[in-house]
N, C-alpha and C positions, 0 to 999 in steps of 0.2 A: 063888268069891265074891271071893277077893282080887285076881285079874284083872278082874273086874268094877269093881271102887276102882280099882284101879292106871289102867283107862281112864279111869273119869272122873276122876279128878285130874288125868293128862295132857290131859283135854280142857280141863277149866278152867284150869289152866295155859297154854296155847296161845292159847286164849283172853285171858287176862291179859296175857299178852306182845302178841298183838294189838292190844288198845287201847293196852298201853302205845305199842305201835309210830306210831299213829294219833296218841294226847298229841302222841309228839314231832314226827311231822312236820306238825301244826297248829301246834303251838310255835315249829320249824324256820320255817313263814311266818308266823306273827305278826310273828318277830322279823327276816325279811326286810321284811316292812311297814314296819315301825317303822323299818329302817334306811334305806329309802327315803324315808320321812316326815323323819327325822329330815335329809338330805341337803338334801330340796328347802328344810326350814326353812331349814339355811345359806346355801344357794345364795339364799334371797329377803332374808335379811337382809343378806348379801353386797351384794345388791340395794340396800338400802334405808340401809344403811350409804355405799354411794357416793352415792348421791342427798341425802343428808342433809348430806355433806360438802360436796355442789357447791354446795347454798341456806344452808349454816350457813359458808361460804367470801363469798358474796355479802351473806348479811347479817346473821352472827350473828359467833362464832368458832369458832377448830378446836381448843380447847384441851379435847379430849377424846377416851379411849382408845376403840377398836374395840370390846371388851368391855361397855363402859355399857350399861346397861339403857338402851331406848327413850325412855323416858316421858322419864328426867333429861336426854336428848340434847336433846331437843325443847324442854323449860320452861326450862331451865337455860343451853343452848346457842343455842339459836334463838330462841325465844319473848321470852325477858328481853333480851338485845338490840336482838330488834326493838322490843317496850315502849319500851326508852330512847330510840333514833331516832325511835317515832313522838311520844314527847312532847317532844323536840326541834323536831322540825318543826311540833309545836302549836305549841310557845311563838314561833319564828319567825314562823307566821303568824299569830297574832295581836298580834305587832311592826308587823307588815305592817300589819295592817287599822288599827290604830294611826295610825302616818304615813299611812296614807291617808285616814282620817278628820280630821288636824291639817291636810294637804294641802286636804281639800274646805272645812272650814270657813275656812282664810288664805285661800283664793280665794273665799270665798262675802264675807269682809269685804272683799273687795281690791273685789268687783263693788259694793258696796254703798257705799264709798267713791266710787267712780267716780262713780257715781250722783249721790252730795249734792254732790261739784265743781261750783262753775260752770263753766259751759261757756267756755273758751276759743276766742277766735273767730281762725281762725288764715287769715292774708294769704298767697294764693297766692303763689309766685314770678313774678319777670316771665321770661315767655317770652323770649329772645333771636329776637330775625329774624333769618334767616338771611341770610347774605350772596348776593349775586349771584354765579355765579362758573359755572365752563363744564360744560355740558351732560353730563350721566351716558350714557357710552355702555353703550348694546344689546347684555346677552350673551345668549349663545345658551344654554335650558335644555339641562341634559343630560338625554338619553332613561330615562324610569323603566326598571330593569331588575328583571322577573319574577324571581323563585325561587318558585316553590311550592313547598309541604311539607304530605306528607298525616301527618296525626296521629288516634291514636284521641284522643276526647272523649266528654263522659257532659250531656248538657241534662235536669234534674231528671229521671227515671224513663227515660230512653232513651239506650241506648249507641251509637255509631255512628263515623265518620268524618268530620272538617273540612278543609279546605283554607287553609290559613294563605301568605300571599305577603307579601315583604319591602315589599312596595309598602303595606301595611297593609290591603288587602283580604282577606275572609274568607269562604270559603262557607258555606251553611249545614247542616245536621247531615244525612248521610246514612248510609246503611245498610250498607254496602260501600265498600270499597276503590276497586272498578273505576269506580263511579259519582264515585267522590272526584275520582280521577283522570281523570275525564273533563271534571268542571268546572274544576280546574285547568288541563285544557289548553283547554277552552273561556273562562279567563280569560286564559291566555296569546297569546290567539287560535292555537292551533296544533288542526287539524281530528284526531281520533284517528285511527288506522290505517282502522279498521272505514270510518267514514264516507270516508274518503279514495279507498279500494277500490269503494263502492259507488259514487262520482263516476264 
């Protein structure tokens, strides 16, 4: 009978130790989780600490530690900053609409003024005539000289190719390059390869 005990206590002991064993190695990965967890949190605030510095560098200040909780980086660093700049630039423009309002109304009296003047009746100059004197010689124009230049361009909803020439001629909007270039040289008068071949 006391070998009978004596086994089963070694079996429930065995047992005991078994799940202890089992506790710790789900313990053992929890707390690899958590140190993985806890990694990637740095690695993003890491993230989000540099990001914060380059917009709080543009438009806030940088007068704050690495350590700062989020929230106060943001209201305190960024946020209230920009508050201030943007009610700066209200009051600016509302300076603006100001003069431009004092601006419409001196010109709306200036017209109106105009208006109730009598009219002054104002005496041409006398033309001088010109003298007699010798004959303007005939020069010779000089020849328009071509440059084309193909450009993309966009005509309200369609994108394509124009043909612009120093001469101030312009073609009109096409689909391709090679047809760009074909009237271009069809403005230049020069015949393209293709057609020249089939001659």
């Amino acid at each position: 009978m006391t070998k009978a005990n004596d086994a089963r206590i070694k079996r429930s002991q065995e047992r005991a130790a078994l799940r202890l064993k089992q506790a710790g190695l789900e313990l053992e990965r929890a707390q690899r989780a958590f140190s993985d967890e806890q990694r990637a949190l740095r690695a993003e605030r890491t993230e989000t600490i540099a990001l914060l510095r380059l917009y709080a560098e543009r438009y806030g200040d940088l007068d704050w530690e690495d350590a700062l909780a989020l929230p106060e980086i943001l209201e305190q660093h960024l946020f209230d900053p920009l508050e201030r700049t943007l009610q700066k630039v209200t009051l600016r423009l509302e300076r603006f609409k100001a003069e431009a309002q004092t601006a419409r109304d001196a010109m709306r009296t200036l017209g109106t003024r105009t208006q109730d003047a009598p009219a002054v009746q104002e005496i041409p100059p006398e033309i001088p005539r010109p003298r007699p004197g010798p004959r303007p010689r005939l020069q010779a124009v000089p020849e328009v000289v071509h440059r084309p230049l193909v450009v993309a361009a966009q005509l309200r909803d369609q994108y394509g190719y124009v043909v612009r020439c120093t001469c101030g001629w312009a073609s009109p909007l096409t689909s391709s390059q090679a047809s760009a270039r074909a009237l271009a040289g069809e403005h230049c008068g020069v015949v393209p390869e293709r057609q020249q071949s089939a001659r």
